[in-house]
Backbone as CSV, one residue per row, in Angstrom:
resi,resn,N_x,N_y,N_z,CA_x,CA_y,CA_z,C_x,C_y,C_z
1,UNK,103.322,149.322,14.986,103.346,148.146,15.823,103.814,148.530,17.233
2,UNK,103.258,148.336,18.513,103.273,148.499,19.903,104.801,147.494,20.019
3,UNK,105.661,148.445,20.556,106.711,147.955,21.312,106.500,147.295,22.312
4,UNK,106.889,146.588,22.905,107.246,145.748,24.768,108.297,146.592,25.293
5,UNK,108.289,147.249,26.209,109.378,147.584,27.009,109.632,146.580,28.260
6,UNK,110.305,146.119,28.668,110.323,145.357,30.099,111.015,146.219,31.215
7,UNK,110.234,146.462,32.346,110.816,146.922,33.405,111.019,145.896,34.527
8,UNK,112.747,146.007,35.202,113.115,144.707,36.074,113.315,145.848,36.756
9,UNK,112.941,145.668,38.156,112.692,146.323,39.301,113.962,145.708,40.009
10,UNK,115.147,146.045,40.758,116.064,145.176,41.563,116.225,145.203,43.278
11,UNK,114.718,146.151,43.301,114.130,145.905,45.147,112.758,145.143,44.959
12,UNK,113.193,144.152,45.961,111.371,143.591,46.014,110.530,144.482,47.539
13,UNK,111.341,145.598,47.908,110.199,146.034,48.664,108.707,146.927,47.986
14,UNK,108.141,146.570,48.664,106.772,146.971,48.228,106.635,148.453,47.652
15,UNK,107.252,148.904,48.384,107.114,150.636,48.351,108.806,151.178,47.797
16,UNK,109.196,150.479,47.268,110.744,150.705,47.284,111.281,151.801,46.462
17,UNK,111.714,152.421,46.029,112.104,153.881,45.504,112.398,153.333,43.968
18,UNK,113.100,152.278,43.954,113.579,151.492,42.782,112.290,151.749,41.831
19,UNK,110.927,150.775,42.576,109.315,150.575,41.602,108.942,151.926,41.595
20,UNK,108.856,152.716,42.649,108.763,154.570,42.143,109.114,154.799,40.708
21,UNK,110.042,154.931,40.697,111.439,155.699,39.493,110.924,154.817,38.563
22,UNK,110.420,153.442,38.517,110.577,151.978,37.252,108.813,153.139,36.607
23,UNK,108.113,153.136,37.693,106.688,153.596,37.439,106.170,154.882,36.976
24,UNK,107.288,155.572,36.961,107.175,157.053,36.830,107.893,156.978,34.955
25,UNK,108.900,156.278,34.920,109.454,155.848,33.505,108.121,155.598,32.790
26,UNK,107.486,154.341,32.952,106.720,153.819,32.363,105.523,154.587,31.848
27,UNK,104.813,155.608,32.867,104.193,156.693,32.629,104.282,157.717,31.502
28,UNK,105.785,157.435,31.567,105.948,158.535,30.450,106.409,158.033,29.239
29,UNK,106.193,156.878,29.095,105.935,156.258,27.724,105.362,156.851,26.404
30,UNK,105.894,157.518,25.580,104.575,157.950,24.065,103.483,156.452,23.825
31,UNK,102.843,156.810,23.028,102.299,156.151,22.600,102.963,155.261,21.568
32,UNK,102.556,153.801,21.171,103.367,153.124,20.562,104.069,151.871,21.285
33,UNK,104.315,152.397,22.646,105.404,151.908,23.696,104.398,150.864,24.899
34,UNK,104.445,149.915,25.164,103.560,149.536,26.152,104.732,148.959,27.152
35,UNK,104.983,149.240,28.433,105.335,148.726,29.681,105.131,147.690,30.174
36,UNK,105.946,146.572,30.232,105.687,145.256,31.198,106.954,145.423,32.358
37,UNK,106.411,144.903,33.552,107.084,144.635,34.409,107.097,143.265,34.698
38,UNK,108.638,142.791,34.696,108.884,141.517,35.269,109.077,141.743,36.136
39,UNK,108.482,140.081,36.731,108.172,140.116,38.185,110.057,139.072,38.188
40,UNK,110.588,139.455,39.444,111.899,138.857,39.831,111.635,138.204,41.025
41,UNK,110.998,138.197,41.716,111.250,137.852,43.109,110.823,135.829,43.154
42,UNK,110.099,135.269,42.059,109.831,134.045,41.947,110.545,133.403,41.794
43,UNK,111.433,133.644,41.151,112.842,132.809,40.702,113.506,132.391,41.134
44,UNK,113.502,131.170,41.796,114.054,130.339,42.489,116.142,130.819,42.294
45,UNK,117.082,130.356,43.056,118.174,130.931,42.573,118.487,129.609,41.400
46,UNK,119.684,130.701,40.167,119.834,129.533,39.461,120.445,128.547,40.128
47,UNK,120.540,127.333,39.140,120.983,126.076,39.101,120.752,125.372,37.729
48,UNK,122.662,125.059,37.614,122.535,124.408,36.043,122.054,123.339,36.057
49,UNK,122.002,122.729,37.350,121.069,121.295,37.097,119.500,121.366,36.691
50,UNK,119.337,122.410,36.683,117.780,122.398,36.636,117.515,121.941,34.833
51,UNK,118.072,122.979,34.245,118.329,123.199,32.899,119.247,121.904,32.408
52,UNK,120.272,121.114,32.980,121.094,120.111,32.601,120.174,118.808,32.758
53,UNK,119.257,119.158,34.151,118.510,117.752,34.610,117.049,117.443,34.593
54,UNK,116.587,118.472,34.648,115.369,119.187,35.086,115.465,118.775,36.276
55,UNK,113.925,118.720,36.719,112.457,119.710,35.551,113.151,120.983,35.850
56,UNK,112.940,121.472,34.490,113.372,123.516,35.102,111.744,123.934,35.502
57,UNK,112.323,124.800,36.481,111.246,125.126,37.501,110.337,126.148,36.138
58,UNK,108.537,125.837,36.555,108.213,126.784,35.755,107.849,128.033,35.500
59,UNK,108.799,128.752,36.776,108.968,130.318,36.880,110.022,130.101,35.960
60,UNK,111.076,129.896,35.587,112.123,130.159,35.080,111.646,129.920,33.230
61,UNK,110.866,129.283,33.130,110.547,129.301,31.681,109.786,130.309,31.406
62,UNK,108.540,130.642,32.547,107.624,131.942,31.955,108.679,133.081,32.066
63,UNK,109.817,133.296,33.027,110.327,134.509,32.711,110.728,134.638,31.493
64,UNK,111.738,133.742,31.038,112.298,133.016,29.442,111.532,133.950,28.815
65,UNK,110.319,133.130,28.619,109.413,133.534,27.543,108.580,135.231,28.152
66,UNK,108.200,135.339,29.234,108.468,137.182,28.863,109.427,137.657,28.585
67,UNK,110.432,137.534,28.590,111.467,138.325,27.936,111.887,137.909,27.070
68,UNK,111.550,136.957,26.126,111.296,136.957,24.723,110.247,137.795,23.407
69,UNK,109.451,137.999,25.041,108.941,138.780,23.900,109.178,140.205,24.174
70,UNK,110.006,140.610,24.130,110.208,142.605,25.010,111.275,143.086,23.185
71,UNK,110.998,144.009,23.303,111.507,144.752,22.335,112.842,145.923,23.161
72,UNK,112.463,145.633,24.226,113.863,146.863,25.102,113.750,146.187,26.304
73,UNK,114.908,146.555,27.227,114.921,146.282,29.183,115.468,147.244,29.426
74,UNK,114.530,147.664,30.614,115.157,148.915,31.648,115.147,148.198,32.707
75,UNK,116.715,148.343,33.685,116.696,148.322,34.920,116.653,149.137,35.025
76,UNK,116.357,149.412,36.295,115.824,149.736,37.895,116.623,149.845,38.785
77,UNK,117.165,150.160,39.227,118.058,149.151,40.937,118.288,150.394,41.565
78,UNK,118.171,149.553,42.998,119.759,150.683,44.151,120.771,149.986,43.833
79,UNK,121.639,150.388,44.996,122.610,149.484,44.789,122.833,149.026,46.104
80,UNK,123.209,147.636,46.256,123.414,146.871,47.390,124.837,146.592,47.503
81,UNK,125.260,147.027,48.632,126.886,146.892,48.864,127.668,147.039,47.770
82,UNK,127.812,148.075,46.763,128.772,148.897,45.720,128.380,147.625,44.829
83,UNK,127.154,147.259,44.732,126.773,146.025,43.398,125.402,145.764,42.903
84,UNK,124.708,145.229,42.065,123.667,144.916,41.942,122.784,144.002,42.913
85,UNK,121.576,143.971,43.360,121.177,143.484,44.443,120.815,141.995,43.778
86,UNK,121.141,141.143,44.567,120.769,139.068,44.386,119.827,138.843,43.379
87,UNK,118.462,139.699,43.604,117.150,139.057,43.231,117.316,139.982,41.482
88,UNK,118.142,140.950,41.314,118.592,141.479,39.790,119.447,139.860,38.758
89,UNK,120.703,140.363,39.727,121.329,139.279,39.206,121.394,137.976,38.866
90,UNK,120.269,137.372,39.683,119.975,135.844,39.789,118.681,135.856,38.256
91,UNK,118.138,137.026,38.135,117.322,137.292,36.627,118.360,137.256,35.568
92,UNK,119.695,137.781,35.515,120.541,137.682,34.408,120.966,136.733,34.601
93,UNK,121.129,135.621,35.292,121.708,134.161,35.569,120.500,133.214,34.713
94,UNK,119.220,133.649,34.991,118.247,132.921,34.421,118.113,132.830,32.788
95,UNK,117.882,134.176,32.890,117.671,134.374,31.576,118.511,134.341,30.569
96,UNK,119.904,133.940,30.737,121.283,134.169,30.067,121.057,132.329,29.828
97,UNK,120.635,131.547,30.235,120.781,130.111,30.229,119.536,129.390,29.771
98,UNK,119.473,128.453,29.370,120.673,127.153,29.011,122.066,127.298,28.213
99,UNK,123.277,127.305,28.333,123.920,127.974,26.984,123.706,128.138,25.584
100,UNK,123.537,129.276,25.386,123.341,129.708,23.887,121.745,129.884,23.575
101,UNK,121.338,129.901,24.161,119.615,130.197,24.596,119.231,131.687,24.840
102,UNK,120.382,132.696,25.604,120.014,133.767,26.089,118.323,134.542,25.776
103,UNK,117.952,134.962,26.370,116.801,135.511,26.264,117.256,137.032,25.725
104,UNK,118.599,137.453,26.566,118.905,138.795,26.456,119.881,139.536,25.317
105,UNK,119.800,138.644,24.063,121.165,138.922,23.025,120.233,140.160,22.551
106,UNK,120.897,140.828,22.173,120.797,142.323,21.211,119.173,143.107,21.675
107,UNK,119.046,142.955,22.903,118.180,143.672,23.503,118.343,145.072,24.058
108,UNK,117.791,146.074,23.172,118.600,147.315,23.872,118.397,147.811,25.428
109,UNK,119.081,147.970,26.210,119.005,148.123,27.590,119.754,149.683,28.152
110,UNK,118.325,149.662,29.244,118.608,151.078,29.709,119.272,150.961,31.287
111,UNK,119.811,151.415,31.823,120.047,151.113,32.850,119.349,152.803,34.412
112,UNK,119.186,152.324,35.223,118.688,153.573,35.979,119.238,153.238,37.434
113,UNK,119.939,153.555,38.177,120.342,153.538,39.528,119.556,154.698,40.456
114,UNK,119.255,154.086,41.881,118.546,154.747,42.243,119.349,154.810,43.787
115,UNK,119.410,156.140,44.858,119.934,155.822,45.822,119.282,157.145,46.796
116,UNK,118.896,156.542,47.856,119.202,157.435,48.919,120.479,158.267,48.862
117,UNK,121.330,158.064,48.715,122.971,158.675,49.008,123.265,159.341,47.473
118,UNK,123.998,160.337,48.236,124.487,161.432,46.792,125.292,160.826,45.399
119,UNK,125.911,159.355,45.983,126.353,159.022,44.461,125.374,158.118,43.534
120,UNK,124.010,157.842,43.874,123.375,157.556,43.083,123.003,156.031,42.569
121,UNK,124.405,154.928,42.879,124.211,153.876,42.739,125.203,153.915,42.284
122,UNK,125.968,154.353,41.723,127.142,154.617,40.425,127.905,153.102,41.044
123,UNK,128.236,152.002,41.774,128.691,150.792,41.729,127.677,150.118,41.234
124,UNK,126.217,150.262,41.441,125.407,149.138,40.584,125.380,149.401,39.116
125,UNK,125.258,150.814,39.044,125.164,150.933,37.840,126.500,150.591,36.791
126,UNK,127.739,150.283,37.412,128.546,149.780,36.393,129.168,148.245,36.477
127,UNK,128.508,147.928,37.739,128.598,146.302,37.810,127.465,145.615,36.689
128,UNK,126.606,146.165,36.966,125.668,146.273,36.202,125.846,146.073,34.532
129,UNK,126.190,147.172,34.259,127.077,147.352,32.863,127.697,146.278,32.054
130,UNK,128.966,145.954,33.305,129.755,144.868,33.154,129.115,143.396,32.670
131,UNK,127.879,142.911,33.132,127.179,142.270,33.074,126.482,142.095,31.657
132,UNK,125.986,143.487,31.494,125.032,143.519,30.060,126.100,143.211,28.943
133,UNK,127.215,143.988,29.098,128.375,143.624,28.131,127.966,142.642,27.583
134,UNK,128.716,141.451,28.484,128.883,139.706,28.558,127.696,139.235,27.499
135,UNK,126.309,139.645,28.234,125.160,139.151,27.553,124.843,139.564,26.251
136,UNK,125.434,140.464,25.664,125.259,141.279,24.724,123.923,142.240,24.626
137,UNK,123.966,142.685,25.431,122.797,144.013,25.800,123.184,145.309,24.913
138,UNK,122.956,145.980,24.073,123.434,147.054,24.079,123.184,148.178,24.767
139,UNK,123.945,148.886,26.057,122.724,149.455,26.970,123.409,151.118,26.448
140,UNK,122.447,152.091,26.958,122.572,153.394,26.597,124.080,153.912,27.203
141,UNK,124.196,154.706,26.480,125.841,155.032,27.500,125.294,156.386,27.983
142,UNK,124.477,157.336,27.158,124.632,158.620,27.607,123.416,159.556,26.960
143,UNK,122.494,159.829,27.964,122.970,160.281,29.655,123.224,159.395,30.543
144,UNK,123.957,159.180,31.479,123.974,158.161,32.453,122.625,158.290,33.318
145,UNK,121.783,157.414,34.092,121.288,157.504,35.210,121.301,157.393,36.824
146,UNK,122.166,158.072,37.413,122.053,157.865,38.303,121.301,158.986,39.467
147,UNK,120.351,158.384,40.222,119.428,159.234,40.725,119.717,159.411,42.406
148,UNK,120.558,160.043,42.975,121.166,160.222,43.822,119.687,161.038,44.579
149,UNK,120.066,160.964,45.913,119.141,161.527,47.000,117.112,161.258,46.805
150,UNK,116.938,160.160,46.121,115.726,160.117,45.894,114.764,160.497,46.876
151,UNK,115.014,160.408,47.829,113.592,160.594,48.514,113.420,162.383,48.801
152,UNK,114.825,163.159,48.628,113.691,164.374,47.790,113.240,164.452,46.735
153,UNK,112.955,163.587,45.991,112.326,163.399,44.586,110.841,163.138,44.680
154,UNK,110.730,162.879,45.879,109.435,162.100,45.799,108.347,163.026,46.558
155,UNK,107.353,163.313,45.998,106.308,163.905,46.259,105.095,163.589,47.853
156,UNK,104.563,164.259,48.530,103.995,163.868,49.515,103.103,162.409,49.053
157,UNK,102.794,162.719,48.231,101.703,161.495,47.460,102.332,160.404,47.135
158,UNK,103.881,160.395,47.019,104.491,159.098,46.139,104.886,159.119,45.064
159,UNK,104.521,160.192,44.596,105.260,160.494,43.074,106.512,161.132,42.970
160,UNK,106.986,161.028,41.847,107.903,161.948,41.467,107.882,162.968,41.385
161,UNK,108.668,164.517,42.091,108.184,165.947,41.505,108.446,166.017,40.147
162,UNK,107.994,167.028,39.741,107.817,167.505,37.924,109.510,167.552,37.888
163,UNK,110.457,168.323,38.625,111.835,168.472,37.524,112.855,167.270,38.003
164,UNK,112.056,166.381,38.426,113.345,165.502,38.413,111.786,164.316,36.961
165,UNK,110.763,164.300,37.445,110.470,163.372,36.130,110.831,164.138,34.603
166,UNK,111.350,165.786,34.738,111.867,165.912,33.401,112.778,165.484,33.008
167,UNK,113.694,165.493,33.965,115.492,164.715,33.969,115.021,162.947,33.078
168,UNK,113.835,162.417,33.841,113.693,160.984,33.856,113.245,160.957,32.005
169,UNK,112.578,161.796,31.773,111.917,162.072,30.449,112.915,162.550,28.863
170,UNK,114.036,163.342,29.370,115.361,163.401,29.041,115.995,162.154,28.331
171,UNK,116.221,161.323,29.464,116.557,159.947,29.742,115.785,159.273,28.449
172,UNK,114.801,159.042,29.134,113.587,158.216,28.340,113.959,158.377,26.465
173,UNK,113.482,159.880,26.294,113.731,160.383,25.121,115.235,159.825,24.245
174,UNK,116.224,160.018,24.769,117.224,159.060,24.671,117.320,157.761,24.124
175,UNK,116.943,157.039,25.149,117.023,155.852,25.590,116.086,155.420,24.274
176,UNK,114.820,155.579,24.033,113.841,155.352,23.018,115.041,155.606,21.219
177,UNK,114.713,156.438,21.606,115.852,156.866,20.090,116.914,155.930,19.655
178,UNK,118.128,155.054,20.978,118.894,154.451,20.879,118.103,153.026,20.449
179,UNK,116.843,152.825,21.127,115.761,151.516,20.987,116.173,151.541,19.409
180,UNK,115.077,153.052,19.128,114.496,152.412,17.570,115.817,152.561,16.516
181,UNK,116.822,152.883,16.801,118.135,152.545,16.006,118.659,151.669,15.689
182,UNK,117.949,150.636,16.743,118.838,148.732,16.816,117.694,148.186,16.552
183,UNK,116.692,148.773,16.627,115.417,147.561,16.564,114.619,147.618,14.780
184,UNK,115.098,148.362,14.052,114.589,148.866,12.687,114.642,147.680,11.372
């Protein structure tokens, strides 16, 4: 049976290093595994009135329901001021609600930080963390990801070079293994 993986991207720029790294993961998927990317950037910010009063907006239900149906979540992210960036977090605000609804209970989760700068993201990636806790994510502990100095990673073309997508493949390999341990 074909897994769902969900990839949440936490830059909405077009070309952003974040969708690089999310796209280069996904690539290296085995077979078995199929890749969705949620889209974040529609999502109005929460509001419990929406859900307390309506109408809930109907981006916020189709996200619901894609990520109902995912069998794993990988973030993505840089990090924005030593934290996860708005348009991430305002997706775990969504999807965590109406109370007791969560979309995200016992979903195994990978986490990947991505940065221009030598530490890699290492504040998103454990604000981050902090977060999945709460929701009950179980996310990978180890290897950690954090992908410090990306843009020598990246190939004239846009890709990833070969030894940092082995590092990513490492990861992956991991990360999959921890999947099919919780998901059996």
């Amino acid at each position: 049976m074909m897994k769902k993986i969900g990839f949440f991207v936490g830059s909405l720029r077009k070309d952003s290093y974040s969708k690089k790294v999310a796209e280069s993961f996904a690539r290296l998927l085995p077979d078995g595994y199929q890749a969705v990317f949620i889209e974040l950037g529609e999502l109005p910010l929460y509001n419990q009135d929406y859900d307390d009063f309506g109408p809930v907006p109907e981006s916020y239900q189709k996200f619901r329901g894609e990520v109902k149906q995912l069998d794993g979540v990988v973030f993505v992210t840089p990090e924005y001021n030593r934290s996860v960036p708005a348009v991430l977090k305002n997706a775990l605000d969504v999807g965590s609600r109406p109370f007791g609804k969560s979309v995200w209970d016992k979903l195994p989760g990978l986490i990947v930080t991505v940065s221009p700068g030598a530490i890699g993201g290492f504040g998103a990636n454990h604000h981050l963390r902090q977060s999945l806790v709460f929701l009950n994510v179980p996310t990978l502990q180890q290897p950690e990801a954090y992908v410090g100095h990306i843009a020598d990673s990246i190939a004239e073309d846009g890709t990833i070079i070969p030894g940092t997508e082995q590092f990513f493949q490492t990861i992956l390999d991991s990360y999959l293994a921890f999947l099919e341990k919780l998901t059996k």
